[in-house]
Structures are given as C-alpha cells and as structure tokens.
C-alpha atoms as a printed R data frame, in Angstrom:
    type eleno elety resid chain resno       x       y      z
1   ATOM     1    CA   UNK     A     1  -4.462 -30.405 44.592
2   ATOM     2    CA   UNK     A     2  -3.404 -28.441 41.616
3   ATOM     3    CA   UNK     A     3  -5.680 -27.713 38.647
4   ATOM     4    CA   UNK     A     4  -5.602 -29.262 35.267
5   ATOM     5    CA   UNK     A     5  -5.790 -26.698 32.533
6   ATOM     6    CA   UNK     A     6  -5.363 -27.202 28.906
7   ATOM     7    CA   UNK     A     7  -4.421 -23.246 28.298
8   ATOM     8    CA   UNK     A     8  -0.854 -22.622 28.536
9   ATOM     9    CA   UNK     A     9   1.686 -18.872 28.988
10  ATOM    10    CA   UNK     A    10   1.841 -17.899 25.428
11  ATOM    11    CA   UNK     A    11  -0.937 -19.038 23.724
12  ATOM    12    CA   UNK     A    12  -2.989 -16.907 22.125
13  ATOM    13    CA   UNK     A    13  -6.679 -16.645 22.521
14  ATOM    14    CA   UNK     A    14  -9.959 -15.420 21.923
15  ATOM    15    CA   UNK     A    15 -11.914 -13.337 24.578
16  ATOM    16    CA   UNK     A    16 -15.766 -15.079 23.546
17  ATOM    17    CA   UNK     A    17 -17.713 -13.516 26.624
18  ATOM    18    CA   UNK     A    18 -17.273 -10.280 28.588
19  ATOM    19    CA   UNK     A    19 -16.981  -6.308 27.945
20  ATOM    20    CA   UNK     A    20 -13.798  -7.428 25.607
21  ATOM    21    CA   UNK     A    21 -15.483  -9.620 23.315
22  ATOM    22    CA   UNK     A    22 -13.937 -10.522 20.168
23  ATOM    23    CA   UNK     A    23 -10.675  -9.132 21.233
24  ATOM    24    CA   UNK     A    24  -7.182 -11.485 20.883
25  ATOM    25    CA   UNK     A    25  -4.076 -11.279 23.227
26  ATOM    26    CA   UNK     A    26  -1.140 -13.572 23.920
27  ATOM    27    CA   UNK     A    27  -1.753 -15.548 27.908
28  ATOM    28    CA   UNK     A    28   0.719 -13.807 30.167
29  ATOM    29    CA   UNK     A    29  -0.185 -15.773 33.249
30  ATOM    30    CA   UNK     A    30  -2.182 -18.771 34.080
31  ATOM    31    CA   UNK     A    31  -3.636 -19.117 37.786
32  ATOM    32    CA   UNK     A    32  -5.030 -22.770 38.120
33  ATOM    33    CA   UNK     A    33  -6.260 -22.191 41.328
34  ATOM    34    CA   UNK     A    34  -8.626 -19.592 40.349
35  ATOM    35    CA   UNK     A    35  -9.508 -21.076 37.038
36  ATOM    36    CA   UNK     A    36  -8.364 -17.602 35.591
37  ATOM    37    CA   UNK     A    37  -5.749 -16.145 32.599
38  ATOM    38    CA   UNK     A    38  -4.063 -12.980 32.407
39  ATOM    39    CA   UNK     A    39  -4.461 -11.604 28.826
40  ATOM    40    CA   UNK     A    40  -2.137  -9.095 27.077
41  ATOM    41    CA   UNK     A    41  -4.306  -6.313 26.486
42  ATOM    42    CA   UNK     A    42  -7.466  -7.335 27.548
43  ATOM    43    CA   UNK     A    43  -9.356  -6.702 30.604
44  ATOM    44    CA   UNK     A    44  -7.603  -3.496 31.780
45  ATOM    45    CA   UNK     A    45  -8.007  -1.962 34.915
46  ATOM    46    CA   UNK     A    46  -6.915   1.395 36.714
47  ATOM    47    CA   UNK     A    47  -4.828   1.422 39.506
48  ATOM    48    CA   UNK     A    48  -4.965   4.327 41.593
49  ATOM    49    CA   UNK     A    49  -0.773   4.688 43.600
50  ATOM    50    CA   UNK     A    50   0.020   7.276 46.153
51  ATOM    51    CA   UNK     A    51   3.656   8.840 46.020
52  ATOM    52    CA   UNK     A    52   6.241   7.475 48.068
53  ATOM    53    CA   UNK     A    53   9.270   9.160 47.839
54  ATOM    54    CA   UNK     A    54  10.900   6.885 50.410
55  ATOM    55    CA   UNK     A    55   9.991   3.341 48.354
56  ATOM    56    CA   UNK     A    56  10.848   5.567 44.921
57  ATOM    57    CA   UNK     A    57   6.682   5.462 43.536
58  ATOM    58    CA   UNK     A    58   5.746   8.238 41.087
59  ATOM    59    CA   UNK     A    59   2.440   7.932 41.795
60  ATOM    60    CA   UNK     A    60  -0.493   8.261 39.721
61  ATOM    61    CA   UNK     A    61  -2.748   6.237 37.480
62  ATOM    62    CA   UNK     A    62  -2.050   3.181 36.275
63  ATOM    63    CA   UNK     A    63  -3.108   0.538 34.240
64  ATOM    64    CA   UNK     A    64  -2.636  -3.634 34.111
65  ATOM    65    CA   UNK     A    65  -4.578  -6.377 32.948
66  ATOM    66    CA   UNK     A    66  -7.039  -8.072 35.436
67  ATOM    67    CA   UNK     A    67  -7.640 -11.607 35.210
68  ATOM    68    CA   UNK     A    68 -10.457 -13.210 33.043
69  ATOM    69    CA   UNK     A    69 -12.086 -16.571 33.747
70  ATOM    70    CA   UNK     A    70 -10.912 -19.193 31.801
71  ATOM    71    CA   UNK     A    71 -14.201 -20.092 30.142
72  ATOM    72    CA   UNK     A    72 -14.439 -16.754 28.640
73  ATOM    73    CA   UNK     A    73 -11.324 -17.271 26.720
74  ATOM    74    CA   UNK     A    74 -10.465 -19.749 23.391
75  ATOM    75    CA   UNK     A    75  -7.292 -21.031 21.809
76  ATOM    76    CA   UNK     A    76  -6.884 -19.724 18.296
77  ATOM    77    CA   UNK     A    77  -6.502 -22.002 15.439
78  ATOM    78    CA   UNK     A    78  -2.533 -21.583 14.020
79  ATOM    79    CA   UNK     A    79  -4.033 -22.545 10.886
80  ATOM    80    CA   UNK     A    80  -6.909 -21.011 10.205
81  ATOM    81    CA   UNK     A    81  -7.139 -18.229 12.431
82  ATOM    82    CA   UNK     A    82 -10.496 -19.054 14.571
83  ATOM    83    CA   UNK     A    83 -11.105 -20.107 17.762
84  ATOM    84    CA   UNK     A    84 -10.805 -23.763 18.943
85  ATOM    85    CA   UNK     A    85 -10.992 -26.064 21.606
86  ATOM    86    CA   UNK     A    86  -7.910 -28.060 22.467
87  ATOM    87    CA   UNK     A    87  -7.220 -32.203 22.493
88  ATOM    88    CA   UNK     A    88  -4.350 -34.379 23.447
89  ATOM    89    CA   UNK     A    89  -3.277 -37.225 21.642
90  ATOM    90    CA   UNK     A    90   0.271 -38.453 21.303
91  ATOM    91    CA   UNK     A    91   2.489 -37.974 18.150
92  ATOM    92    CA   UNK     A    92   4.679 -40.748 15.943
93  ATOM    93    CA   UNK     A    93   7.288 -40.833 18.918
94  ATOM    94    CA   UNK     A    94   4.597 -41.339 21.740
95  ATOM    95    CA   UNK     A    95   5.186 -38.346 23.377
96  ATOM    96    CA   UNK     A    96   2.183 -36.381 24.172
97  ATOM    97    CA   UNK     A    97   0.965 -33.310 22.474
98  ATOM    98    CA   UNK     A    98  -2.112 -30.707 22.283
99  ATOM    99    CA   UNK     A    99  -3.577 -30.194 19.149
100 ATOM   100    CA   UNK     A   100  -6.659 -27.825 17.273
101 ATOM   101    CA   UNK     A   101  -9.469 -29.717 17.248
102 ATOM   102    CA   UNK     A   102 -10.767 -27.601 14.063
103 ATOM   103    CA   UNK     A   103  -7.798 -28.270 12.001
104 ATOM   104    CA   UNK     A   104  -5.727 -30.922 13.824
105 ATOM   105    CA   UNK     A   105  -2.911 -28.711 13.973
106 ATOM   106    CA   UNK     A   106  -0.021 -29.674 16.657
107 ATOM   107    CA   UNK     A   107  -0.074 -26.565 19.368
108 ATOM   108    CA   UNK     A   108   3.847 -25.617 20.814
C-alpha cells in the first residue's frame, strides 16, 4: 500500500534537522515508500565513477543530492517566508486543497 504524504515535487522547504540545517531547496523527488525527499542542493554526496570508454563515462568525482527523511524537512510559508506545517480543507468549489497552517495561504 502506497504512502500518504502531504509534501509534494516542487515545493519548497526547510531542512529543520541534520548537517544542512537551516538550508532551503525546491523537492526534486518524493519516495513514499521510504518516507524520504530529494532536495535541490541539500544533502550532497560524492560519487566516486570509473571510466568506461565502451558505455561513454568520463569518470571521476561526482556529486548528487542524497535523500533526507521527510521529518527533517518543512514546507515554507508563500506568505511569510517561514516554515509551516500543511492542512487540507476544501475551497468555495469543493474541490480539495492544501493550505499553510501559519497563514492560511492556498499551496499549488
């Protein structure tokens, strides 16, 4: 059964535990499975390649994002700029929508 998550590709968050504290990035991947977010910028890793001529690989160092666990990230406020948790409630139309719990700000 898949995961619920209330983080979405795009958003942007707050790292709030970790090495990269304090540090903001856009989601570039959600793995509900895992419980875990891929970060743009945040949580970087080295990757160490071999040459391949054959397969057409440089080689050499590398680095990516690793993935963080989703309760060390938070969604930041559109409106005021700080982190937040999320809600759902439906709009005028009925159709549900997430919204800032700090400011009541409708999320995309």
């Amino acid at each position: 059964m898949k995961k619920k998550t209330k983080l979405r590709k795009n958003d942007v968050v707050m790292v709030i535990a970790g090495k990269d504290r304090g540090r903001q990035g856009r989601i570039l991947r959600v793995l509900p499975a895992a419980d875990r977010v891929i970060v743009e910028r945040v949580n970087m890793i080295k990757r160490h390649t071999r040459p391949n001529p054959s397969k057409n690989i440089a080689g050499g160092i590398s680095e990516k994002e690793a993935p963080l666990h989703i309760s060390n990230v938070m969604l930041i406020d559109p409106d005021r700029s700080v982190p937040t948790r999320i809600g759902r409630r439906r709009d005028a139309e009925g159709t549900p929508e997430r919204f800032a719990k700090k400011s009541g700000a409708a999320l995309a």
